[in-house]
C-alpha positions in Angstrom: 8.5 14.8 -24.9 8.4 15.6 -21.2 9.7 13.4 -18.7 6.9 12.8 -16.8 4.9 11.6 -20.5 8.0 9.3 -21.2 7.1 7.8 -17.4 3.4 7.6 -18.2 3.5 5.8 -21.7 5.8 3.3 -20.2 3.7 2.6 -17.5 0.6 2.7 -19.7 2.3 -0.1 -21.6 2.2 -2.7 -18.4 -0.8 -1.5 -16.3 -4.1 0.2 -16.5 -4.0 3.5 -16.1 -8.1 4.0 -16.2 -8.5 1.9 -13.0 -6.0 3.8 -10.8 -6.1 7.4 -9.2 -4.0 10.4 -10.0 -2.0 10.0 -6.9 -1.4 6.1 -7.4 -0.1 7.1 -10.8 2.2 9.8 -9.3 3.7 7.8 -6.7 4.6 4.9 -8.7 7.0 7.3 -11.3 7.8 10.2 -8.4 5.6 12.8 -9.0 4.2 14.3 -5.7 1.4 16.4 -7.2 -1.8 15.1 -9.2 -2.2 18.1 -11.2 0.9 17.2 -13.1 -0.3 13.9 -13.2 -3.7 15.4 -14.5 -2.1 17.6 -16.8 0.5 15.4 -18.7 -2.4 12.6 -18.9 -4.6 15.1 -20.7 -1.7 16.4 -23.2 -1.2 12.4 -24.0 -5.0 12.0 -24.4 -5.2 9.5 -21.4 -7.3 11.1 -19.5 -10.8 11.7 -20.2 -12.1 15.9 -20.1 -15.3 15.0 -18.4 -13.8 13.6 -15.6 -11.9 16.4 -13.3 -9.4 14.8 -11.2 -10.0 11.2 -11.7 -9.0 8.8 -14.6 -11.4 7.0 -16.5 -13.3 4.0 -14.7 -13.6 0.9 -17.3 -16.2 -1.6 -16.8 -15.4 -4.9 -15.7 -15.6 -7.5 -18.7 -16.4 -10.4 -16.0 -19.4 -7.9 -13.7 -21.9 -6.1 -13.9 -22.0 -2.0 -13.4 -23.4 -2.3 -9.9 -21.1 -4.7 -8.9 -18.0 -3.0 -10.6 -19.1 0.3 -9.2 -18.6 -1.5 -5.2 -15.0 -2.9 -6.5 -11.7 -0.6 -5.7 -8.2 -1.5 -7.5 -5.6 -0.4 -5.0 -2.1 -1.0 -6.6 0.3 -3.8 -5.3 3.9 -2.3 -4.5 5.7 -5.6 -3.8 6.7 -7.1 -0.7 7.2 -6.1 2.8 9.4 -7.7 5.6 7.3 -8.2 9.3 10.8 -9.8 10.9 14.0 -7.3 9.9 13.7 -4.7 7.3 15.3 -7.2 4.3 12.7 -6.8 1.6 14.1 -3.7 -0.8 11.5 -0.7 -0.8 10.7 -0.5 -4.6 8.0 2.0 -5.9 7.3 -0.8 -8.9 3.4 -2.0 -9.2 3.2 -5.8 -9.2 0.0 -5.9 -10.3 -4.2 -4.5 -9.0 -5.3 -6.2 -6.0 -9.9 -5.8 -6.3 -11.1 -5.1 -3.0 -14.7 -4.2 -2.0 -15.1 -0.9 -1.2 -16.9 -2.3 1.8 -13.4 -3.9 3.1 -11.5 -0.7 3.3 -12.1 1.8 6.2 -10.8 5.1 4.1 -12.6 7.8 1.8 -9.3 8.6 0.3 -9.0 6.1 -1.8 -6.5 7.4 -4.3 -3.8 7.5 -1.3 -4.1 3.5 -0.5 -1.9 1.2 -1.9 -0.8 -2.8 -1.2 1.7 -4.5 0.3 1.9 -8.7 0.9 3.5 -9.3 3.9 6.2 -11.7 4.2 6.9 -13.7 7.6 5.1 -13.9 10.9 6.4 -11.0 13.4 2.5 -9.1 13.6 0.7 -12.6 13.8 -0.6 -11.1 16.9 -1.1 -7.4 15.5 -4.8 -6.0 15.8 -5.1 -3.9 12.9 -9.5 -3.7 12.8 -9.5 -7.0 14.7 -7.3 -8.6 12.4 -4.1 -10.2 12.6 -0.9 -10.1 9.7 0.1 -13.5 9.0 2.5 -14.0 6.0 0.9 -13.6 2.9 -1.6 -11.3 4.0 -2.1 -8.2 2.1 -1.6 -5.2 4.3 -3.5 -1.9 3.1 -1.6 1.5 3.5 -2.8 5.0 3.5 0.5 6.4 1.4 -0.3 10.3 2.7 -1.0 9.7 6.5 2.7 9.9 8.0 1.7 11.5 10.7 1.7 8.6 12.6 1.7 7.9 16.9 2.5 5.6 19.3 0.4 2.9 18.4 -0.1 2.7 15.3 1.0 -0.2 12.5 3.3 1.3 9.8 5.0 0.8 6.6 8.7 1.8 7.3 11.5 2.2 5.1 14.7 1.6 6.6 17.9 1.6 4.8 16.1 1.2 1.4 14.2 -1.8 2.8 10.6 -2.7 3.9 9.0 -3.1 7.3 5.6 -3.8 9.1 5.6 -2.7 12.6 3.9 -1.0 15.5 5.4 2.8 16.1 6.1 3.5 19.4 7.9 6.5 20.0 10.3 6.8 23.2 10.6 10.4 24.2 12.6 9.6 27.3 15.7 7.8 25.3 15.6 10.1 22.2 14.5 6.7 19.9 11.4 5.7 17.6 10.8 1.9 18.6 9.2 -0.7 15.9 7.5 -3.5 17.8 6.7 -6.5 16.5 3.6 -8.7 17.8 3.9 -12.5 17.5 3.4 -15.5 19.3 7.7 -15.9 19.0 10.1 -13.5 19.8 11.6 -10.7 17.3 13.5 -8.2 18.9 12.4 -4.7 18.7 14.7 -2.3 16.1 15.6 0.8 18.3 16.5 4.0 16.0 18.0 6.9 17.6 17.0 10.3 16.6 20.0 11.8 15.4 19.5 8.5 12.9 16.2 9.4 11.5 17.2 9.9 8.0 17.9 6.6 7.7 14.1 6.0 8.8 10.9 6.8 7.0 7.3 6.3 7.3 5.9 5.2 4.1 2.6 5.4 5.4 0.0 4.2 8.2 -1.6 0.3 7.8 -5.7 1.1 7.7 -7.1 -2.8 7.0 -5.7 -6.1 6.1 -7.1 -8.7 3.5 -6.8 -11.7 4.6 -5.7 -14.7 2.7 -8.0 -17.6 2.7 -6.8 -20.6 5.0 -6.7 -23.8 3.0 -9.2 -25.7 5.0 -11.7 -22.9 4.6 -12.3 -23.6 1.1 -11.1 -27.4 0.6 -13.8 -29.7 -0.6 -14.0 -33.5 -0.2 -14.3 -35.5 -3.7 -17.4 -37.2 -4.2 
């Protein structure tokens, strides 16, 4: 059996394939392109024909098809640091975070992916108006690294993840990652001749927000 089978029965085993897109499923075992994906889904029969270059969409047990139809699932790739870059970078799904379709600015939706963010460096971030507070969930287009100065990203550095805004520094030869808080974290400064150490795992496009506690206590009658 082919390696990248051997990849997608395991994974089969511990997630729903049919409510993920080719290029989810390739990221999460290493495969770059989504006809290989496409390819060795239809050899192991998980793939339905009549659908080209999508996997199978399952109804919902719990909605109806209207309302299933306006849900996304975008995979949950663990944790991600918004102080230093201390949580380890893992491509491992956690689990499917449903999302409105209305709640995510993208078309592409097979490129998005989850993070939860962990501490309270972008408290003050504007991603769409909203703020990253720990426990958030940040939303990240996986293919859009062509990122400027400005914009919120998903870094990798040194194997571990970070959410920051990119600033890049022409002048002193350095990419810059900013946080934004109401307390001070100090900027981490990476020279150029340093940048395989660095890497843009893609561009933040929306944040879900977690409930606050008082929005949805109730008083005992």
């Amino acid at each position: 059996m082919h390696i990248i089978q051997e990849k997608l029965l395991e994974l089969s085993q511990r997630y729903d394939l049919k409510k993920m897109g080719l290029r989810q499923i390739g990221r999460l075992i290493g495969v770059e392109h989504p006809q290989k994906i496409k390819f060795h889904m239809e050899k192991l029969g998980l793939l339905d024909e009549g659908k080209k270059k999508r996997v199978v969409q399952t109804k919902s047990p719990l909605l109806g098809n209207d309302e299933a139809k306006k849900l996304l699932s975008i995979p949950i790739l663990g944790l991600a640091n918004c102080g230093d870059a201390t949580m380890l970078a893992e491509a491992r799904i956690d689990g499917m975070l449903p999302v409105s379709s209305k709640l995510i600015p993208s078309t592409h939706i097979d490129n998005l992916f989850a993070v939860k963010a962990i501490g309270l460096s972008m408290n003050r971030a504007d991603v769409n108006g909203r703020t990253i507070e720990d426990g958030d969930y940040v939303i990240v287009d996986g293919e859009d690294k062509n990122v400027k100065s400005g914009d919120y990203v998903l870094s990798v550095i040194g194997g571990m993840a970070n959410i920051k805004r990119f600033m890049e520094d022409k002048k002193n030869n350095q990419i810059v990652l900013q946080s934004e808080s109401n307390k001070f974290f100090p900027p981490i400064h990476i020279h150029e001749d340093e940048l395989d150490e660095y890497l843009v795992n893609g561009k933040v496009i929306e944040v879900i927000k977690q409930p606050q506690e008082d929005s949805y206590r109730y008083e005992p009658i």
